[in-house]
N, CA, C and O atoms as a printed pandas DataFrame, in Angstrom:
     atom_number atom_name residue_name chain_id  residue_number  x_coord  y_coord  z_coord
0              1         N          UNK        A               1    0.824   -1.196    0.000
1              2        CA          UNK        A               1    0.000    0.000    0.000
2              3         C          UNK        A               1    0.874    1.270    0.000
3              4         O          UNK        A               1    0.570    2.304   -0.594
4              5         N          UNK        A               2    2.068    1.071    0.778
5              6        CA          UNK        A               2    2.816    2.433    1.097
6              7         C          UNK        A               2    3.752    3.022   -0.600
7              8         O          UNK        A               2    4.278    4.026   -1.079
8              9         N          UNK        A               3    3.504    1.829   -0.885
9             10        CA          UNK        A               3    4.386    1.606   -2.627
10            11         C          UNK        A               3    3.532    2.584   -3.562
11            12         O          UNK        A               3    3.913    3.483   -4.312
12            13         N          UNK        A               4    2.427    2.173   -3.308
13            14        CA          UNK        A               4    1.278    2.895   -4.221
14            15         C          UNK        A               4    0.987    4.428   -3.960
15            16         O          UNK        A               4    0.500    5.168   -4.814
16            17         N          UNK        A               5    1.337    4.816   -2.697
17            18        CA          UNK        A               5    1.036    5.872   -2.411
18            19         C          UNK        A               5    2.388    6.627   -2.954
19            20         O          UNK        A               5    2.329    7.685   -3.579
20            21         N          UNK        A               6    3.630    5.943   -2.634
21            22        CA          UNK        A               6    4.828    6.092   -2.582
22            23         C          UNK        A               6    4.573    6.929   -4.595
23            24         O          UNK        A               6    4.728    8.078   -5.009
24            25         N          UNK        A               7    4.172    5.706   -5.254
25            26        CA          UNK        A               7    4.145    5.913   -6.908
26            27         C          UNK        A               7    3.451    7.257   -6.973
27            28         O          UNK        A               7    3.933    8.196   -7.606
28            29         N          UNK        A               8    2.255    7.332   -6.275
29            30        CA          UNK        A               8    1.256    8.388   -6.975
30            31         C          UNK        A               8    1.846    9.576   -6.514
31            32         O          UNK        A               8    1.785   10.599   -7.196
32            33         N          UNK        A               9    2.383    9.545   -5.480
33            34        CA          UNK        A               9    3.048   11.017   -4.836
34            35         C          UNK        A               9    3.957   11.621   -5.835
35            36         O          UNK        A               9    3.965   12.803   -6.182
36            37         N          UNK        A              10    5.023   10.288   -6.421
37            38        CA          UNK        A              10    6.108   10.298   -7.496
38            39         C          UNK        A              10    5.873   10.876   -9.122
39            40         O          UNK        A              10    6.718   11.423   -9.831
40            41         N          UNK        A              11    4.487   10.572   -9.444
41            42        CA          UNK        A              11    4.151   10.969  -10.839
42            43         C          UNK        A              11    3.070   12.276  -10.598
43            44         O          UNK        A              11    2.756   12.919  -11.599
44            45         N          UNK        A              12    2.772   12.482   -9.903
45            46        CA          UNK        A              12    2.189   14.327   -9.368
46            47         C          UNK        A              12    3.042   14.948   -9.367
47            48         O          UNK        A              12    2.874   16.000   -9.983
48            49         N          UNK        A              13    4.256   14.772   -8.807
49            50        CA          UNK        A              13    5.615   15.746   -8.402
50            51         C          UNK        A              13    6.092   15.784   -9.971
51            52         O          UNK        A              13    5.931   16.898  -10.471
52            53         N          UNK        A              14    6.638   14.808  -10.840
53            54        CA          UNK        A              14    6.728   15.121  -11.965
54            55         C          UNK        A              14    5.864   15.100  -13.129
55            56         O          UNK        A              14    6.224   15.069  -14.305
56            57         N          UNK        A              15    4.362   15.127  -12.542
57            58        CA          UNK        A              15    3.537   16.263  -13.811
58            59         C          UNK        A              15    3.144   17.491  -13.560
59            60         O          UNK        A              15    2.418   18.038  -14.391
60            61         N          UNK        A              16    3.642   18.391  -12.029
61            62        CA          UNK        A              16    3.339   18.807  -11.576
62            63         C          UNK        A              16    4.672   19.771  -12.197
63            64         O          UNK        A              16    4.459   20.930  -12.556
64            65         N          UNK        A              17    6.077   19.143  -12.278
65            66        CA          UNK        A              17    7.481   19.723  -12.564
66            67         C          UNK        A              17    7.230   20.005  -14.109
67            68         O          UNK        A              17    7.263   21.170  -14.505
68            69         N          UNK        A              18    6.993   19.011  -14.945
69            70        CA          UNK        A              18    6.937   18.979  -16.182
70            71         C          UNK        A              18    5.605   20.039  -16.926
71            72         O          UNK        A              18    5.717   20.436  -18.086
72            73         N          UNK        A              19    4.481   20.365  -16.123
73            74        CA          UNK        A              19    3.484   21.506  -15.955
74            75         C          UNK        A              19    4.449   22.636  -15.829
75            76         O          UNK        A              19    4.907   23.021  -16.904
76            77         N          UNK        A              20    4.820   23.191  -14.868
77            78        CA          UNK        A              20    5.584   24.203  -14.975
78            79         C          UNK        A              20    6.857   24.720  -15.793
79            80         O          UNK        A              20    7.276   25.877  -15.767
80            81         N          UNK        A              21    7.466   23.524  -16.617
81            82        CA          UNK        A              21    8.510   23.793  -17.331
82            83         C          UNK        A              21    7.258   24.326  -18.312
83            84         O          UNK        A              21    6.641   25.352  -18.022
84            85         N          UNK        A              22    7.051   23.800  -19.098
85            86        CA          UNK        A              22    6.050   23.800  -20.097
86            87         C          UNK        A              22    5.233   25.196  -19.902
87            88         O          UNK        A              22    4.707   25.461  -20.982
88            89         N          UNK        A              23    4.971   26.054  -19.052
89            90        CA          UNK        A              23    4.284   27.510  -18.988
90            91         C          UNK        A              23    5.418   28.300  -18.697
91            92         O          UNK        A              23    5.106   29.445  -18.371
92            93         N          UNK        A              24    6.970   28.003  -18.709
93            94        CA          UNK        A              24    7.824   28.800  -18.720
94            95         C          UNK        A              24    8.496   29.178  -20.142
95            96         O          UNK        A              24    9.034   30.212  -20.538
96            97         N          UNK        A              25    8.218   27.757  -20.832
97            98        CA          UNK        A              25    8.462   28.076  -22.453
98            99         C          UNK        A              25    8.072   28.449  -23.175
99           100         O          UNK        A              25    8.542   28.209  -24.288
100          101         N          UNK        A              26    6.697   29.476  -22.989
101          102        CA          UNK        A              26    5.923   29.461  -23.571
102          103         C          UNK        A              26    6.199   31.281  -24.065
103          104         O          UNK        A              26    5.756   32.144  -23.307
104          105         N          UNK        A              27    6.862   31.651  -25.217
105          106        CA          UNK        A              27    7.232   32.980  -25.323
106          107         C          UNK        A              27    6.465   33.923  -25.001
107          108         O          UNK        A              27    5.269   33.739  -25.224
108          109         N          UNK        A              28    6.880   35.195  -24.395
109          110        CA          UNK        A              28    6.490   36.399  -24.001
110          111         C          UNK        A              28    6.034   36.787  -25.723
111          112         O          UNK        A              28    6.497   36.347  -26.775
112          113         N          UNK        A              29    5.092   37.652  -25.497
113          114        CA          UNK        A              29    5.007   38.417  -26.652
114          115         C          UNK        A              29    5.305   39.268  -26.907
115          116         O          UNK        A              29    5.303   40.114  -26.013
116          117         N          UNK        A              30    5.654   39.579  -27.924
117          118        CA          UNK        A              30    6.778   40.852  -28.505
118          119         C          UNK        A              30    6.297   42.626  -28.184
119          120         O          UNK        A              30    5.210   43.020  -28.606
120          121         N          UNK        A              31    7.003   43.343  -27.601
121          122        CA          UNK        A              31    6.734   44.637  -27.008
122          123         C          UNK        A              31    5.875   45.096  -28.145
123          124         O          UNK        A              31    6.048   44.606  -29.261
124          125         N          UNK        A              32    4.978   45.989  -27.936
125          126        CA          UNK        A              32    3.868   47.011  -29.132
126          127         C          UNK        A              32    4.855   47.630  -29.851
127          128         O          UNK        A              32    5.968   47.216  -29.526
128          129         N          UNK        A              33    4.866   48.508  -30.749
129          130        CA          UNK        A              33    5.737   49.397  -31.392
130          131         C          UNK        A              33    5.386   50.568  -31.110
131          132         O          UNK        A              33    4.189   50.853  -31.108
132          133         N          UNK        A              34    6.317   51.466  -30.822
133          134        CA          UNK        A              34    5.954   52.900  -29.959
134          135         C          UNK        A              34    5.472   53.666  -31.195
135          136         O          UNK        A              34    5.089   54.768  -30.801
136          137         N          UNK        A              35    5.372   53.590  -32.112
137          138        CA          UNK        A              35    4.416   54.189  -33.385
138          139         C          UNK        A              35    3.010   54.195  -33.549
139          140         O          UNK        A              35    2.199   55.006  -33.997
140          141         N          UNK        A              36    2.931   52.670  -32.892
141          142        CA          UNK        A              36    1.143   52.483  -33.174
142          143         C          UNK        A              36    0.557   52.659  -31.478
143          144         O          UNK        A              36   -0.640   52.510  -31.234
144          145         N          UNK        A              37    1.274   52.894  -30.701
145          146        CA          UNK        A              37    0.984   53.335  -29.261
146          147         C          UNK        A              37    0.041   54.859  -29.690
147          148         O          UNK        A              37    0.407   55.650  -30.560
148          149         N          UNK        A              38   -1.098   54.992  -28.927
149          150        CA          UNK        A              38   -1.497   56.405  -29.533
150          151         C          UNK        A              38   -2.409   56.882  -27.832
151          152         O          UNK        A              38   -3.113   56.208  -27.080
152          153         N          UNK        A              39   -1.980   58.234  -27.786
153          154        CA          UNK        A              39   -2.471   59.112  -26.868
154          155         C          UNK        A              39   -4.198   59.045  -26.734
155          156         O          UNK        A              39   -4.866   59.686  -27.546
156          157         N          UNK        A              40   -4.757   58.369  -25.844
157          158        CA          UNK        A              40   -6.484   58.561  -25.532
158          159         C          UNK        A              40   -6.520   58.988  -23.884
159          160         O          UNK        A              40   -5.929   58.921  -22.806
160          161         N          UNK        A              41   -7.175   59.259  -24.283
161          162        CA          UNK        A              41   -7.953   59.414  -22.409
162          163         C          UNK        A              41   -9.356   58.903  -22.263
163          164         O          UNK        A              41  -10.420   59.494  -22.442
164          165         N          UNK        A              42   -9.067   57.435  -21.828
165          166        CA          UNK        A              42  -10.854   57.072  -21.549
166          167         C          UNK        A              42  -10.597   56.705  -19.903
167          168         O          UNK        A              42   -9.642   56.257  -19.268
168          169         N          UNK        A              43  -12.094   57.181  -19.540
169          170        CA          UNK        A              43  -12.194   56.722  -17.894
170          171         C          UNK        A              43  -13.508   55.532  -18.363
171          172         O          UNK        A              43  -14.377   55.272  -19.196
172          173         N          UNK        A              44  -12.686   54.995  -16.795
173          174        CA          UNK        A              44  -13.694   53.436  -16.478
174          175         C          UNK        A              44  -14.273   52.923  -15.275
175          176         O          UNK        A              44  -13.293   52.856  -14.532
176          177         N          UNK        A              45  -15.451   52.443  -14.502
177          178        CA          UNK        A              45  -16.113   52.362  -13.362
178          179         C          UNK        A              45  -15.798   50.903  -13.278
179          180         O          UNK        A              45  -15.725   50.337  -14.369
180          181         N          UNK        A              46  -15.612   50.233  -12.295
181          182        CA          UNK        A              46  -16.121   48.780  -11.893
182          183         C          UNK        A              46  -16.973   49.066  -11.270
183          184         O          UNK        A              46  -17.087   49.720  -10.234
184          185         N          UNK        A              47  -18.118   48.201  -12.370
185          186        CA          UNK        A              47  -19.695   48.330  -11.612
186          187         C          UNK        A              47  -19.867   47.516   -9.994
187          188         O          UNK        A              47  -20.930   47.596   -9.379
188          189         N          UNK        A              48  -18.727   46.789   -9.474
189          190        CA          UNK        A              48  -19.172   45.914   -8.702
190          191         C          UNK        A              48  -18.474   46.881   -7.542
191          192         O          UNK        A              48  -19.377   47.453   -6.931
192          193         N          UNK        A              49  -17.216   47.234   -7.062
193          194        CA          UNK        A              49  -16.535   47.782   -6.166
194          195         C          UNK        A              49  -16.497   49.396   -6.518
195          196         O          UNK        A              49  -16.074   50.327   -5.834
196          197         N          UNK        A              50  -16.906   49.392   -7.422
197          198        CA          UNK        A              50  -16.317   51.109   -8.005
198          199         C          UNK        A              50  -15.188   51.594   -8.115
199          200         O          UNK        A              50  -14.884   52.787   -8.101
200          201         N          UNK        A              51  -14.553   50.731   -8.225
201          202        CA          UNK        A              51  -12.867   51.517   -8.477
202          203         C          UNK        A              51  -12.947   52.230  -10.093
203          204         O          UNK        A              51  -13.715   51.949  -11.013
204          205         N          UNK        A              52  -11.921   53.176  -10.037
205          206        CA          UNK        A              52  -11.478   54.166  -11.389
206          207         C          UNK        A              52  -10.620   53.989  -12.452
207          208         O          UNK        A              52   -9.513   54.066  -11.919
208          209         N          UNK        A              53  -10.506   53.859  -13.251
209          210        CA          UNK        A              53   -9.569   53.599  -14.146
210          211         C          UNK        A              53   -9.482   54.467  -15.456
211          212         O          UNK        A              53  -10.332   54.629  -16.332
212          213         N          UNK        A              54   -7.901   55.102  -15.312
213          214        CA          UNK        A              54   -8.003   56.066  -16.706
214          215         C          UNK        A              54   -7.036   55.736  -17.984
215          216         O          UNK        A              54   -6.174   56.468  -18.471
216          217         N          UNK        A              55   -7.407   54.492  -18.365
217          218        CA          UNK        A              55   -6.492   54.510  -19.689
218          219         C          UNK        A              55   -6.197   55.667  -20.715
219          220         O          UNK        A              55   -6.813   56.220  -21.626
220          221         N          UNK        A              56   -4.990   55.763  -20.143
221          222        CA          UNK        A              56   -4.147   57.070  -21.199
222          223         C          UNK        A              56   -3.262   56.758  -22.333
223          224         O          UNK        A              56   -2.963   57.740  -23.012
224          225         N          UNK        A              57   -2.768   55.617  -22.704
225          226        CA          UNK        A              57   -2.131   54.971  -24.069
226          227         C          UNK        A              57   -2.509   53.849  -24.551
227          228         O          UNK        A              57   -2.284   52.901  -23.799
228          229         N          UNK        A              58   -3.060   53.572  -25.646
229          230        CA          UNK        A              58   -3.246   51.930  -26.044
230          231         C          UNK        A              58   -2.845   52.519  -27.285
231          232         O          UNK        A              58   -2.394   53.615  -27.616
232          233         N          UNK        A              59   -3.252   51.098  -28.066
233          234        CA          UNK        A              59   -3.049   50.623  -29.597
234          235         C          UNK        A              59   -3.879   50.617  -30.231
235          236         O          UNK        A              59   -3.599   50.240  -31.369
236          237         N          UNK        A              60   -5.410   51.004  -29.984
237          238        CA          UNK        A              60   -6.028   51.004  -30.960
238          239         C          UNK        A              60   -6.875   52.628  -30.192
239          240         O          UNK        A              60   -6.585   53.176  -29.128
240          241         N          UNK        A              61   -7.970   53.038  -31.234
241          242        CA          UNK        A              61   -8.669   54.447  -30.660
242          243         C          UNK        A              61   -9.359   53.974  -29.585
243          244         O          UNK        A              61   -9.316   54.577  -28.513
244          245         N          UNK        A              62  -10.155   52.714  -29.767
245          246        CA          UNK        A              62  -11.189   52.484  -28.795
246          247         C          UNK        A              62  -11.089   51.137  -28.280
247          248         O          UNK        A              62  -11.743   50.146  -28.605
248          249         N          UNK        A              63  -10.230   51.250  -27.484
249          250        CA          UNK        A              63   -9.651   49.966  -26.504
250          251         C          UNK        A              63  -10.756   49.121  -25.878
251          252         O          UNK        A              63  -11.471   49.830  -25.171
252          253         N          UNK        A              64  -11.094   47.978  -25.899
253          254        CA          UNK        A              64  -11.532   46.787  -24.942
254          255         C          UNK        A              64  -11.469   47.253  -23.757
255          256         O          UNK        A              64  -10.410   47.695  -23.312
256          257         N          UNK        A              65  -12.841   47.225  -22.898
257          258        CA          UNK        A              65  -12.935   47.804  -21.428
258          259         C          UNK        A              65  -12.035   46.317  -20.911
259          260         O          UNK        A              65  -12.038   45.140  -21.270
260          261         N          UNK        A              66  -11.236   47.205  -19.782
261          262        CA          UNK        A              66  -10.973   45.874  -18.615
262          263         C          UNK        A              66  -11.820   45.728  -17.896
263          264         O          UNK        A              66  -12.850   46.354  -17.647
264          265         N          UNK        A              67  -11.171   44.463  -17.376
265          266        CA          UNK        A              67  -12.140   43.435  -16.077
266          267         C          UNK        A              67  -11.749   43.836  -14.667
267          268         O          UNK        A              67  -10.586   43.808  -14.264
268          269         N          UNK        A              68  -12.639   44.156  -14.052
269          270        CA          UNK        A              68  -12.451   44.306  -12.831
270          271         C          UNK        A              68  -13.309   43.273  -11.996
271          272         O          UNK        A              68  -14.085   42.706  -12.765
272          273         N          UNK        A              69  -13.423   42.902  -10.910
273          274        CA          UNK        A              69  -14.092   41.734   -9.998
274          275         C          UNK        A              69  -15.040   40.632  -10.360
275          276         O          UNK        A              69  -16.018   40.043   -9.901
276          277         N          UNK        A              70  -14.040   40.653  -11.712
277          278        CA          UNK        A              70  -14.330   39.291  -12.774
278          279         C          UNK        A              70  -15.740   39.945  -13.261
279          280         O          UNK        A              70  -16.733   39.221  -13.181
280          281         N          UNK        A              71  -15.871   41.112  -13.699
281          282        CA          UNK        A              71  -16.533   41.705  -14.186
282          283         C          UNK        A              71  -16.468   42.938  -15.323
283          284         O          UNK        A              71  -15.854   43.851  -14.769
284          285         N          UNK        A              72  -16.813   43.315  -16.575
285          286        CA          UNK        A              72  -15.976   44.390  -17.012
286          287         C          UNK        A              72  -16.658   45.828  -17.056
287          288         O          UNK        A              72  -17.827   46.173  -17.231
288          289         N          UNK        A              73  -15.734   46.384  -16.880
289          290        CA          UNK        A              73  -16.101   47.717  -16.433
290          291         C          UNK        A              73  -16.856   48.347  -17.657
291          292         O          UNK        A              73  -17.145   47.758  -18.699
292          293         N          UNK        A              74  -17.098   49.547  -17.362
293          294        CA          UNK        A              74  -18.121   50.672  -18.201
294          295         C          UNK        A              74  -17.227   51.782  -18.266
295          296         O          UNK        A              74  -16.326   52.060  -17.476
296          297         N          UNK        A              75  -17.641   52.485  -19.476
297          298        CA          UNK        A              75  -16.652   53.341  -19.669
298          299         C          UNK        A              75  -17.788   54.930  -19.030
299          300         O          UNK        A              75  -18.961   55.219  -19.264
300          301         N          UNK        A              76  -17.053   55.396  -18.455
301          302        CA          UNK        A              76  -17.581   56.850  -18.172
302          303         C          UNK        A              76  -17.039   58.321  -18.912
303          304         O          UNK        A              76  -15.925   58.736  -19.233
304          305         N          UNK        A              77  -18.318   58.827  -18.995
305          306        CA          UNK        A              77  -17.935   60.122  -19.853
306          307         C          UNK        A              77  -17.418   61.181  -19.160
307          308         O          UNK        A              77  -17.100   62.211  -19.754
């Protein structure tokens, strides 16, 4: 019995090792290009806590609201 436990402890630890190599190889993605970076000012509410958020640079004019408390925010005027 102690063998079996002994095994299963043994192949968790290395899918558990071999899991983490594997999300370390996994390439970063390449920095934006400071050309297509462009100056906005949008403000944003989390409807759930109310926190603020003022995105001042992205990549496109009208950026994807973020998520806040696994929820996504609203943009305020």
């Amino acid at each position: 019995m102690q063998l079996v436990i002994a095994i299963a402890i043994g192949v968790s630890i290395i899918a558990m090792t071999l899991w983490v190599i594997r999300l370390l190889l996994i390439p970063q993605p390449d920095d934006p290009d400071p050309d297509d970076v462009k100056e906005i000012a949008v403000d944003y509410r989390c409807v759930v806590c109310g926190m603020r958020l003022t995105v001042t640079h992205a990549q496109e004019a009208n950026p994807v609201a973020p998520r806040h408390c696994r929820e996504d925010m609203v943009e305020i005027s």
